[in-house]
C-alpha positions as CSV (number, residue, x, y, z in Angstrom):
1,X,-74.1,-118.4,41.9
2,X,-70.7,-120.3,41.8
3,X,-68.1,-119.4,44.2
4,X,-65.6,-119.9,41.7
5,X,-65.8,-116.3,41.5
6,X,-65.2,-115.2,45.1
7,X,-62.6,-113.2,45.6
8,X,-60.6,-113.3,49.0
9,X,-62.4,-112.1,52.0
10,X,-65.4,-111.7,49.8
11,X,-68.8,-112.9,50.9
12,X,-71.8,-114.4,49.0
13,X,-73.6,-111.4,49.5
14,X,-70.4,-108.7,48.1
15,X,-70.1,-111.0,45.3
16,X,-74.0,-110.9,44.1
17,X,-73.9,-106.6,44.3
18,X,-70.1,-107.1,42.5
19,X,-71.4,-108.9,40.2
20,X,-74.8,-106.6,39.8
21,X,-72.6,-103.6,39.5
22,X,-70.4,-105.3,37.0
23,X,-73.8,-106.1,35.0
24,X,-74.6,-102.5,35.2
25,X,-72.0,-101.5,33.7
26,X,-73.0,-103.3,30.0
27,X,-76.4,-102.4,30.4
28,X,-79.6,-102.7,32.2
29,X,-80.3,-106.1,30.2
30,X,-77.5,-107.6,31.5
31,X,-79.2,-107.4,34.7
32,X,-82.6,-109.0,33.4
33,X,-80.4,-111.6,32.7
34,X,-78.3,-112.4,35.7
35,X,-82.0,-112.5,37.6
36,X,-82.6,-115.7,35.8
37,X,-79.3,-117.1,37.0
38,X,-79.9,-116.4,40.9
39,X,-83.2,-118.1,40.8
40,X,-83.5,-121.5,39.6
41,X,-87.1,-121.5,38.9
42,X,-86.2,-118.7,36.7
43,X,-83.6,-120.2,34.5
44,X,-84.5,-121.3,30.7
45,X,-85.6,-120.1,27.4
46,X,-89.5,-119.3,28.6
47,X,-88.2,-116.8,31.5
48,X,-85.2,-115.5,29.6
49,X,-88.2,-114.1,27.2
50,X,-90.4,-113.3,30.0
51,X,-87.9,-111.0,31.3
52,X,-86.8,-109.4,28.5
53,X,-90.6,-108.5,27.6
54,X,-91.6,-107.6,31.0
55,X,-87.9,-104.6,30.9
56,X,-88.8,-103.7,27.6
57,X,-92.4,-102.7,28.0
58,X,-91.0,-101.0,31.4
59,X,-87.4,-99.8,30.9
60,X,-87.9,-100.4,34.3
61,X,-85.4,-103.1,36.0
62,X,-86.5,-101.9,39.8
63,X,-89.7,-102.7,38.7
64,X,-89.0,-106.3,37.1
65,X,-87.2,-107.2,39.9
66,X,-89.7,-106.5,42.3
67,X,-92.6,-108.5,40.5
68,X,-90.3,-111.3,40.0
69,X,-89.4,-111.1,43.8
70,X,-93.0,-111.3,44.4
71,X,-94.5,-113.2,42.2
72,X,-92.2,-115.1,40.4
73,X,-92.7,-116.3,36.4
74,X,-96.1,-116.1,36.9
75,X,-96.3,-112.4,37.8
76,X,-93.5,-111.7,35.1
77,X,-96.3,-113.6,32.2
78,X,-99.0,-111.1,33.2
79,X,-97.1,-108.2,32.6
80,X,-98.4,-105.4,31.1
81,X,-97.7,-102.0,29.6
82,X,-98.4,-99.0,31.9
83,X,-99.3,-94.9,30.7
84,X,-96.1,-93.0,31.6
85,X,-93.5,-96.1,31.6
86,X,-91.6,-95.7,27.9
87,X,-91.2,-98.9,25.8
88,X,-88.1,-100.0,24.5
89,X,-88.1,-98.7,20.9
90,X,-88.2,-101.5,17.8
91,X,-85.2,-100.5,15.7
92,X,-84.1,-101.3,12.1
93,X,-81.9,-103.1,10.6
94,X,-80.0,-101.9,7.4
95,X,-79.4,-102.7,3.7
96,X,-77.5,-100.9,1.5
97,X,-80.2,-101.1,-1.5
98,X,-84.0,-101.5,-1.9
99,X,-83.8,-104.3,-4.3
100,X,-82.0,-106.5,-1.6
101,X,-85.0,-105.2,0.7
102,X,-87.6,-105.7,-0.9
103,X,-86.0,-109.7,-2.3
104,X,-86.0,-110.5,1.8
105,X,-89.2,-109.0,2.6
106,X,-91.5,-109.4,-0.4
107,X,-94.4,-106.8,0.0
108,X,-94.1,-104.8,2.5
109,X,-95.3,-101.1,3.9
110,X,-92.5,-98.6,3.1
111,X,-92.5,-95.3,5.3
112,X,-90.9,-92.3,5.3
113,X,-87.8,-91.9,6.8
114,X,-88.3,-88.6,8.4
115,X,-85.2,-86.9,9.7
116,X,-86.0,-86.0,13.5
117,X,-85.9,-86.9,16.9
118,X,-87.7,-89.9,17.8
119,X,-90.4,-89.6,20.6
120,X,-92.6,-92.0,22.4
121,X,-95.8,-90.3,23.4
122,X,-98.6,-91.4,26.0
123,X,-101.5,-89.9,25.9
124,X,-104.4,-90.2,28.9
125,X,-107.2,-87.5,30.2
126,X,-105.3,-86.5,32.9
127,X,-101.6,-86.3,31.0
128,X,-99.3,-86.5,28.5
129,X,-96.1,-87.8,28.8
130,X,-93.3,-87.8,25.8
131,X,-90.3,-90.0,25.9
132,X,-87.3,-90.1,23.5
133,X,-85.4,-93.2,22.1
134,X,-83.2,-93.3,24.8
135,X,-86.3,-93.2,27.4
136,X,-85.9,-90.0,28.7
137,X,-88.9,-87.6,30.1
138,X,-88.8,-84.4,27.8
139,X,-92.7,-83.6,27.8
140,X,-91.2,-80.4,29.2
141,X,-89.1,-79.5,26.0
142,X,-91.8,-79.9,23.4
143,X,-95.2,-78.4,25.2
144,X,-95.6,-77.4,21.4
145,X,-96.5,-81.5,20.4
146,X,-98.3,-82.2,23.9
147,X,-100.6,-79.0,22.9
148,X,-101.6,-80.4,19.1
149,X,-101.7,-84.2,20.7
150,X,-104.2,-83.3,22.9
151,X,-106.7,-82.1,20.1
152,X,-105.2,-84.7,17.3
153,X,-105.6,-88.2,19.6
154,X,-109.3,-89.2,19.6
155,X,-108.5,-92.2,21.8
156,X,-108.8,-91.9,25.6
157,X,-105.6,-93.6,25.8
158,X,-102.3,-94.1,23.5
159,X,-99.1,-94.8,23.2
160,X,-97.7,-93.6,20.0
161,X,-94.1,-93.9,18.3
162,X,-92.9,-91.7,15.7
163,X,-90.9,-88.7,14.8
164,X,-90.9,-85.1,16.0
165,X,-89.4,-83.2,12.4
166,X,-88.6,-79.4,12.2
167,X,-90.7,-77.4,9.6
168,X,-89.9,-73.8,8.3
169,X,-92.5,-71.6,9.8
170,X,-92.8,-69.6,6.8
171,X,-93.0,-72.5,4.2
172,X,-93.5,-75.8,5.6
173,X,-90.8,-77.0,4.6
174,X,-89.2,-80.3,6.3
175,X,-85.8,-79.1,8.2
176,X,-82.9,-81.5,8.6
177,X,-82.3,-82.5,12.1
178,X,-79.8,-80.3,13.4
179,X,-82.5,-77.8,13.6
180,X,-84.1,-79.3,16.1
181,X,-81.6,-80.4,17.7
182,X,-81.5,-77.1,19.3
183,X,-84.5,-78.1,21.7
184,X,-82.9,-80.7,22.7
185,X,-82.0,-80.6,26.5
186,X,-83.4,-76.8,26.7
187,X,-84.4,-75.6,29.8
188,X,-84.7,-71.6,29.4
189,X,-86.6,-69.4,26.6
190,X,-88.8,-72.1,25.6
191,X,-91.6,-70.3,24.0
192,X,-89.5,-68.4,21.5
193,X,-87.7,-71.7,20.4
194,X,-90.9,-73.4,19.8
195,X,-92.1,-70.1,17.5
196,X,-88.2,-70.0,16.4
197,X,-88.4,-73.9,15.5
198,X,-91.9,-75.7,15.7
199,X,-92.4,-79.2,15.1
200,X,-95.0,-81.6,13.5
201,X,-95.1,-84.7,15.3
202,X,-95.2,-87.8,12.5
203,X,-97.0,-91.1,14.2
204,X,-95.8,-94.1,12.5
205,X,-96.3,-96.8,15.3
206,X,-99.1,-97.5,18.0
207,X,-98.1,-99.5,20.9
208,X,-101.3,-99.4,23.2
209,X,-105.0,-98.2,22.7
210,X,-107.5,-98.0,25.6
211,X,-106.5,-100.7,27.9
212,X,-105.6,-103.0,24.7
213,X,-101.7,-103.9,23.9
214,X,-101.2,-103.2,20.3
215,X,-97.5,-104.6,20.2
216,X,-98.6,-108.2,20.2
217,X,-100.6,-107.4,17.1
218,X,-99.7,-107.5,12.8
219,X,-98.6,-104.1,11.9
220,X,-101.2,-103.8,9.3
221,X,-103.6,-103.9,12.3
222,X,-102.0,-101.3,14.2
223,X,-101.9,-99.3,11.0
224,X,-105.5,-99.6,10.8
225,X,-106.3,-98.3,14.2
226,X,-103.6,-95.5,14.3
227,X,-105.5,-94.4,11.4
228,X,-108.9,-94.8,13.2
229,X,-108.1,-92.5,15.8
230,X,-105.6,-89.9,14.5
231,X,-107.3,-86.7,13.5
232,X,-104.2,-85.1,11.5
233,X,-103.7,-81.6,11.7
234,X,-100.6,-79.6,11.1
235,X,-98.8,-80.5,13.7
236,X,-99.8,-84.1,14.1
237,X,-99.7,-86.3,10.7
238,X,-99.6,-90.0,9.9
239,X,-96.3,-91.4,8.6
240,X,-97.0,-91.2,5.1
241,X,-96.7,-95.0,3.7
242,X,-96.8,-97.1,0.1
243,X,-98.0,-100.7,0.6
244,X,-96.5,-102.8,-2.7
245,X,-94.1,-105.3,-4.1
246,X,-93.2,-103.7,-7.0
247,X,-89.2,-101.9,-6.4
248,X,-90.0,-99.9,-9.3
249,X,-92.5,-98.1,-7.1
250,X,-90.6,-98.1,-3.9
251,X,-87.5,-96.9,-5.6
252,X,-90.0,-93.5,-6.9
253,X,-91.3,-93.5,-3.4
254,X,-87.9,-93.1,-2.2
255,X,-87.0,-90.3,-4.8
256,X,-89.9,-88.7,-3.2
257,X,-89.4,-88.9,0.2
258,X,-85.9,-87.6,-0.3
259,X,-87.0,-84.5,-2.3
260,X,-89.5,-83.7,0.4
261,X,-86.9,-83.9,3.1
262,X,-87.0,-87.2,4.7
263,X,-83.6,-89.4,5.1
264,X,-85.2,-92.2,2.9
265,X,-87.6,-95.1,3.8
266,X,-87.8,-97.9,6.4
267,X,-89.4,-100.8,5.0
268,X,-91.4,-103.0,7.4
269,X,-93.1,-106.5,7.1
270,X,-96.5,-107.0,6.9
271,X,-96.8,-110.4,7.5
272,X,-98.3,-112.3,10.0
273,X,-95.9,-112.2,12.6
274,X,-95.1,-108.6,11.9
275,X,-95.4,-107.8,15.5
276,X,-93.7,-104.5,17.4
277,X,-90.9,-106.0,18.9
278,X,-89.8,-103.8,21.8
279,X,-86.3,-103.1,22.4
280,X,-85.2,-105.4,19.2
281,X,-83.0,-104.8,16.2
282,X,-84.1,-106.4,13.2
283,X,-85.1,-107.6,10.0
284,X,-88.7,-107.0,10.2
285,X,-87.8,-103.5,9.9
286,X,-85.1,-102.5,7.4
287,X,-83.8,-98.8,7.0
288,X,-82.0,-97.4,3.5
289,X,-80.8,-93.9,3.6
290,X,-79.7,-91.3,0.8
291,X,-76.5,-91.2,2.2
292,X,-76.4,-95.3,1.4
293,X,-77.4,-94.4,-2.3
294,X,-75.0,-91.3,-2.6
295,X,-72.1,-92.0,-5.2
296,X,-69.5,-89.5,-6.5
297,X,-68.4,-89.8,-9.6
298,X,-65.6,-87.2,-9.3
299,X,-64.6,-84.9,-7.7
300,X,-66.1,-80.9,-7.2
301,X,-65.0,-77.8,-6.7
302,X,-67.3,-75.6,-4.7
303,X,-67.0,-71.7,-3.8
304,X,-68.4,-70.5,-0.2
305,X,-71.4,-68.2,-1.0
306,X,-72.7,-67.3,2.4
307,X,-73.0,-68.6,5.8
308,X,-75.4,-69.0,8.1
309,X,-75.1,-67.4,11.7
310,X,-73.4,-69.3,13.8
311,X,-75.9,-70.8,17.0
312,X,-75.0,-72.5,21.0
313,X,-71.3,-73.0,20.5
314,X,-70.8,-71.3,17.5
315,X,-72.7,-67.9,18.5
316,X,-70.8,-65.2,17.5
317,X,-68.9,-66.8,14.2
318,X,-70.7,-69.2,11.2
319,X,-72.8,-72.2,11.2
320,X,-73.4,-73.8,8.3
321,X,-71.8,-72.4,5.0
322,X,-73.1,-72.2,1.3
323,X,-71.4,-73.9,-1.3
């Protein structure tokens, strides 16, 4: 650490926990990060990596900095993923069409988009964990999807990515997201908001299957075995997919997916290296949304027809209004 950046009557030892908290402050990374500058042996393009693995198959930075306090690079390279620690979720990029998607990826596997909350569930005998995007415990808001995981997951041990979607309980029908947004952060009356607003749980990724770690392998393998030992029911289904290089047929598939509900598609590589890259934005997974395809001609006039009752903050007045 340079004491260029000492300030007056500022030891070594404020300046490393200034410069920690300063870190802090742009995220958790940052911290990984200013670890491989205080150590030396740490420093370069092989530890930088390390690092970054080791917080985002932890989201842990306690926990990275004790093993490298103790064990150094070495203990960083062994690493490994651990029931009831979330992953740092893979996230797509975004194009604006499917023909510029499918030109950069060439065939591919495009998914639905569902439109939900993202959760990250582990699954062992003795629990069941589920994390959201963000990496927060809400098993306890959603005992709905730990119930039909337990019956649905034929593995002894998982970690699963994909999308928790509100369906009509009279119809099926996919609901947008603001519908379940409602259990979101809910503490109070949870069994009549989870017969008010049930879920089905969507898997589209698996990250870890009986003591093996599925993110260093091709998605088409992790396909494979998510397939092997999902037993779908009605409240657990597989991402439904379309393998192809044809953007005649993607660009149906993405009629379709809309019509049923979903946002659109995210189109993901297949290729060798199609790894799950944890806590990464990129091009191996690319996004395209209805609202990127929506285009207005002209202009509408619309007449309010009804109104739905107004819910949380807007209890007492209207919600969403009929056009």
């Amino acid at each position: 650490v340079s004491y260029t950046h000492l300030r007056a009557h500022e030891t070594r030892h404020d300046l490393v926990c200034r410069l920690l908290l300063e870190k802090k402050k742009r995220g958790e990374l940052g911290l990984v990060l200013f670890v491989v500058h205080l150590d030396h042996r740490l420093r370069g393009k092989e530890a930088r990596e390390a690092l970054e693995r080791a917080y985002n198959l932890s989201s842990d930075i306690g926990l990275v900095a004790k093993t490298v306090a103790t064990g150094g690079l070495e203990a960083i390279k062994k690493f490994t993923i651990k029931l009831g620690m979330p992953i740092k979720s893979q996230l797509a990029e975004r194009l604006p069409t499917l023909e510029e998607i499918m030109e950069r990826l060439g065939k591919c596997s495009a998914e639905y988009k569902y439109d939900g909350i993202r959760m990250q569930a582990h699954v062992s005998p003795e629990k069941i964990w589920i994390f959201s995007r963000r990496e927060e415990n809400i098993t306890d808001q959603f005992p709905d999807v730990v119930e039909a995981l337990r019956s649905a997951v034929l593995a002894k041990e998982a970690i699963l990515d994909g999308e928790a979607v509100p369906v009509d309980p009279h119809t099926g029908d996919m609901l947008p997201f603001q519908v379940v947004s409602q259990r979101r952060g809910r503490k109070y009356h949870l069994k009549e908001m989870v017969k008010e607003v049930p879920v089905t749980f969507f898997v589209f990724d698996l990250l870890y299957c009986d003591g093996e770690d599925y993110t260093v392998k091709p998605y088409l393998e992790r396909r494979k075995k998510l397939e092997e030992i999902i037993k779908e029911t009605d409240r657990v289904k597989i991402a439904k997919n379309l393998i192809t290089d044809d953007v005649k047929e993607v660009e149906k598939f993405f009629l379709e997916a809309v019509e049923r509900g979903c946002e659109g598609l995210i189109c993901k590589s297949i290729g060798e290296d199609s790894f799950y890259e944890a806590g990464k934005r990129g091009f191996k997974w690319i996004k395209v949304k209805r609202s990127y395809q929506a285009k207005m001609t002209d202009t509408v006039d619309l007449v309010v027809v009804g109104a739905f009752a107004g819910k949380g903050k807007r209890a007492g007045s209207y919600g969403a209004l009929l056009m």
